[in-house]
N, C-alpha and C positions, 0 to 999 in steps of 0.2 A: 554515576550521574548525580547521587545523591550526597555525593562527599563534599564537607561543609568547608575544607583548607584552603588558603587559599594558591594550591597547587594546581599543576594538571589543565592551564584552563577554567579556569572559574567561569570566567565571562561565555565563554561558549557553551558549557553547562546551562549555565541559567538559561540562555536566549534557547535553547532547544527545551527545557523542560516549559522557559514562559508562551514561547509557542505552542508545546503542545497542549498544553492546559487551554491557551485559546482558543485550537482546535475542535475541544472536545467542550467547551459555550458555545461553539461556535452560533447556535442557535440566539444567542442571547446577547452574544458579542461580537462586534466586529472583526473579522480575520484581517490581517495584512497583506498587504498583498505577496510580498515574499514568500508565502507560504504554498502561493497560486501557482509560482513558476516549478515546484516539484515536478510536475506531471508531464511539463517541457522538457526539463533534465533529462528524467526518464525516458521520453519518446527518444528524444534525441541520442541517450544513451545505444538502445535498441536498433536505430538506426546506423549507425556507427560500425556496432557488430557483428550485422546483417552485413555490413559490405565488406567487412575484416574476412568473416565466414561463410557466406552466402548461404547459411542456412535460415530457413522459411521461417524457420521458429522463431527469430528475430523478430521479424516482421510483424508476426500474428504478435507478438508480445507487445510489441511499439503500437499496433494499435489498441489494443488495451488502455494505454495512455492515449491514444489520438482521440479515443471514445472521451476519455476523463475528460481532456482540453473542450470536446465540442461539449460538455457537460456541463461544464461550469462556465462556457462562453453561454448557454441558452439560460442557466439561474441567471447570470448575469445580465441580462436583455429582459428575463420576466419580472427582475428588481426594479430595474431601470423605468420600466414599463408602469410600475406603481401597485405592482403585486395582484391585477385584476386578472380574471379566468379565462383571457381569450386567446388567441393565437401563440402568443411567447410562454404561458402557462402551459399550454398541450406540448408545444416543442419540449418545454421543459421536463416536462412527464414522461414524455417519448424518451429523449437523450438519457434522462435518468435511468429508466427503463431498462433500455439498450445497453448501458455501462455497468450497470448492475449486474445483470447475466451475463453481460461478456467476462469481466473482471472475477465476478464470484467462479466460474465457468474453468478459468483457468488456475486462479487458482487453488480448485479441487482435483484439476485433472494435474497439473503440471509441478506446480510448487508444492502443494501435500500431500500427493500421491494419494489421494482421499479414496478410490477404487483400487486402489492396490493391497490389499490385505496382506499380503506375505512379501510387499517390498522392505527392504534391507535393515529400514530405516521408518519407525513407524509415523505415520503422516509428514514426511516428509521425502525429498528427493533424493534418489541412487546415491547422487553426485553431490557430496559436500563440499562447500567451500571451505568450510572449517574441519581441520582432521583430529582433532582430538572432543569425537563426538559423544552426547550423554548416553550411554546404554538405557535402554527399557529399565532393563535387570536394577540398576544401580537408583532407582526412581521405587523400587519395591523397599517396605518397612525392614531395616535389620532387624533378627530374633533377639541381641544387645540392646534395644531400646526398648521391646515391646514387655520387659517383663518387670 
């Protein structure tokens, strides 16, 4: 992401690193909206999958984002509103709320295996998408450096 050549994509590089950095002002700065529609992606992904596989897990996962969408549709409506403490502010608090613990919720149980102490894979899931995964072991100091 960091490589300065002008190989590999440059321009897609920058527009994902300049988004994120927006991201994370995002308090300070205005987001794009582009950024907004990830969480549609994602539902819609989940959705998709759900009817590929008919397994539940889909679902419970697509709402995770259907939480995010009503999330950012209620910031959106308490902005709009002129930022005062009444009605679109509580929703907002609420939705916030709600998406907070659903999203954190799964992904301790699901994505990190956070209650799993002795799965395969530490905080992370069974099931890798990627097979050539980093060992614990290999994350520990070699005795060649340490002397």
């Amino acid at each position: 992401m960091v490589n300065p050549l002008p190989i590999l994509s440059k321009s897609s590089r920058w527009w994902l690193v300049k988004n994120i950095g927006e991201l994370l002002i995002s308090g300070v700065h205005q987001v794009e909206v582009s950024m907004n529609f990830q969480e549609d992606i994602r539902a819609d992904r989940c959705v998709r999958r759900y009817a590929d596989s008919k397994l539940t897990l889909h679902l419970i996962n697509g709402g995770k984002y259907g939480a995010g969408i009503i999330y950012y549709f209620s910031f959106f409506l308490w902005r709009h509103h002129g930022t005062d403490r009444g009605a679109s502010f509580i929703l907002f608090c609420l939705f916030g709320t709600i998406y907070s613990i659903y999203s954190c919720s799964w992904d301790f149980l699901m994505d990190w295996s956070f209650f799993k102490p002795h799965s395969r894979y530490l905080l992370l899931r069974s099931e890798l998408v990627y097979t050539n995964a980093l060992s614990v072991r290999n994350l520990r100091p070699s005795p060649h450096f340490c002397a």
